[in-house]
N, C-alpha and C positions, 0 to 999 in steps of 0.2 A: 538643725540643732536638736539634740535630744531633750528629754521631759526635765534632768535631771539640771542638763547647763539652764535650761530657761528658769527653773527656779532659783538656779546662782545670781544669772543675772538678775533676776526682777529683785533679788535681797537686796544687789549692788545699788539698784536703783533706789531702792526705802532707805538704806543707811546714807548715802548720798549728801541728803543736806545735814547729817550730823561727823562728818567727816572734822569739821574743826575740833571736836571734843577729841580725836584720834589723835590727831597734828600734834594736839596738846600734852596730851597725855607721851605721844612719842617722845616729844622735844623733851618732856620733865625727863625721862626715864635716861638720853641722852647727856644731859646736862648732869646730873647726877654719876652716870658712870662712862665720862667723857676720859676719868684718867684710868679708871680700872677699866680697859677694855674686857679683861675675862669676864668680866660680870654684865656686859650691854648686853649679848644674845640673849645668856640665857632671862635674862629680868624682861626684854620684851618680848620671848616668847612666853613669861611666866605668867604675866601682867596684861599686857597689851594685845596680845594674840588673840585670847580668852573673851578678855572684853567686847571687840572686835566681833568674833563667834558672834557673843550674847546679843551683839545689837537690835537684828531683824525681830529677834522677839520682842526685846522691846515696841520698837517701831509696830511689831502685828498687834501688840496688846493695846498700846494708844488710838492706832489706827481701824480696827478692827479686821485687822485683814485674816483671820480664820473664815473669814464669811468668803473674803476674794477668794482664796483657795480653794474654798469647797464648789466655787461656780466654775473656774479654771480650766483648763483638758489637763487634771495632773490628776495622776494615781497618787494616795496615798504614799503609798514607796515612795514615788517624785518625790513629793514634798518633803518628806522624811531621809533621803538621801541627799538632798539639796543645802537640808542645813549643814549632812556633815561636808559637804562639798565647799559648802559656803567656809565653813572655820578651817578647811585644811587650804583652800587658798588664801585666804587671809597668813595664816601661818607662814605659807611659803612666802607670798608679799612681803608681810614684816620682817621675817628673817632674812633676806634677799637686799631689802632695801638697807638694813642695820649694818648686814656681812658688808655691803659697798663701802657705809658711813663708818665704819670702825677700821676697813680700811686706809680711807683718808687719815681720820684720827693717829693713826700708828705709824703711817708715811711722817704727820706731823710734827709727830713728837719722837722721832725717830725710835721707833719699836718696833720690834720683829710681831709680825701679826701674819699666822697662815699655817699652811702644812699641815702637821699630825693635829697642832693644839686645835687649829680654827677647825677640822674636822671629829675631834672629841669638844667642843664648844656648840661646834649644830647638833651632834648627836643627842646633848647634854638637853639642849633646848628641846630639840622631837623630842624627849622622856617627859619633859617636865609640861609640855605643853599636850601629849597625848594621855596624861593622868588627868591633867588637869578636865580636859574638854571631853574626856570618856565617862568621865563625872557627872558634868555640866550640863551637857545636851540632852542627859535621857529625863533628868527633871525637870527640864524646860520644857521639853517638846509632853512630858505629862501634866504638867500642870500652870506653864504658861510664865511670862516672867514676871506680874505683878505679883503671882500668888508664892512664889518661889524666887524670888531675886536676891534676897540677902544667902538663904541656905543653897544657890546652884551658884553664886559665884565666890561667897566667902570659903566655905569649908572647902569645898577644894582647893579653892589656894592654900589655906592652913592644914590639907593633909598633906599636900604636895609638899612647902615649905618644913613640919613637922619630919616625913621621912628624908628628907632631903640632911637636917640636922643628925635626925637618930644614924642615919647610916655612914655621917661622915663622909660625905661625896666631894673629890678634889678630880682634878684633870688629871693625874696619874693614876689614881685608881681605877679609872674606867677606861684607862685607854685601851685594855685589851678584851674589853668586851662591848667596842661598840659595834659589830652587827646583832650581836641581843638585842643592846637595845633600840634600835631601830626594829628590828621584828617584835620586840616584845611592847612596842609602842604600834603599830600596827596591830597586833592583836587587840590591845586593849581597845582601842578605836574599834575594831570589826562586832566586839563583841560589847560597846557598848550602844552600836547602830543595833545589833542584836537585843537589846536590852530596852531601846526605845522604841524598836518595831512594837514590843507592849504594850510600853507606854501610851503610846499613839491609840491603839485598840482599846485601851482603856478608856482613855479619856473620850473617846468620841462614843461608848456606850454609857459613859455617866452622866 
């Protein structure tokens, strides 16, 4: 197992006993857009994805675990590629496990649900959830989640949601440019792991 999975894992392990506050926040999000299916992806990739991410810091700022880390066999890097390992499978989890239950949902209610649309719907979620978390992480991983919790999870949701309004985004408008935005949501990730590599150096000289 490389440096990078054992840091996923040990996250799994911390967020662990806080999994019901996840369940719950799924279910609300579900319940909510139970008859709009076009709107479950992207809302738990917008919402619940994110939060998700944010957990372990959480969990490190209560726990102290900047101190486990630094006793560890992890480089820097590790620990710092770990988180983004940690939010991008969370994302694929949530999205995976939603695409199943919106499935069901649209068998139920007899809706067509799949092809071009549910593939410009994940697309729609990768964008929304790699602004969101290209955002999020580089001021976590600088300054921690108690010191930065309301400014790394609010405002990116509110810029996210804000350009989402200003540009008028529908599922026909972007269906012909979704391998953009899938690369263009990997960039931003690459270059926001870019961004917190910094961050990281900063903070462990102040």
């Amino acid at each position: 197992m490389t440096a990078v999975a054992r840091m996923t894992v040990l996250h799994l392990r911390t967020v662990a006993p806080y999994r019901t506050q996840g369940l719950l926040v799924f279910g609300v999000i579900v319940l909510i857009d139970s008859r709009s299916l076009v709107g479950l992806l992207p809302a738990l990739a917008l919402l619940l994805a994110p939060l998700v991410a944010a957990q372990p810091f959480l969990v490190a700022d209560k726990a102290d675990l900047q101190t486990l880390y630094a006793v560890l066999p992890l480089s820097r890097r590790a620990v710092l590629l770990g988180h983004y390992a940690w939010a991008l499978m969370s994302f694929f989890a949530i999205v995976i496990t939603g695409t199943a239950l919106a499935a069901l949902l649209a068998q139920a209610q007899h809706m067509a649900f799949g092809g071009r649309s549910l593939a410009t719907l994940l697309t729609l979620s990768w964008a929304l959830f790699a602004v969101n978390i290209s955002i999020q992480l580089p001021l976590l991983i600088r300054f921690g989640y108690t010191r930065i919790s309301v400014l790394a999870t609010t405002v990116p949701l509110a810029l996210v949601m804000l350009a989402v309004i200003r540009v008028h985004l529908d599922l026909e408008s972007i269906q012909d440019w979704l391998p953009l935005f899938w690369a263009a949501g990997a960039a931003a990730i690459a270059t926001s792991a870019a961004l917190a590599s910094c961050a990281s150096s900063q903070r462990q000289r102040s």
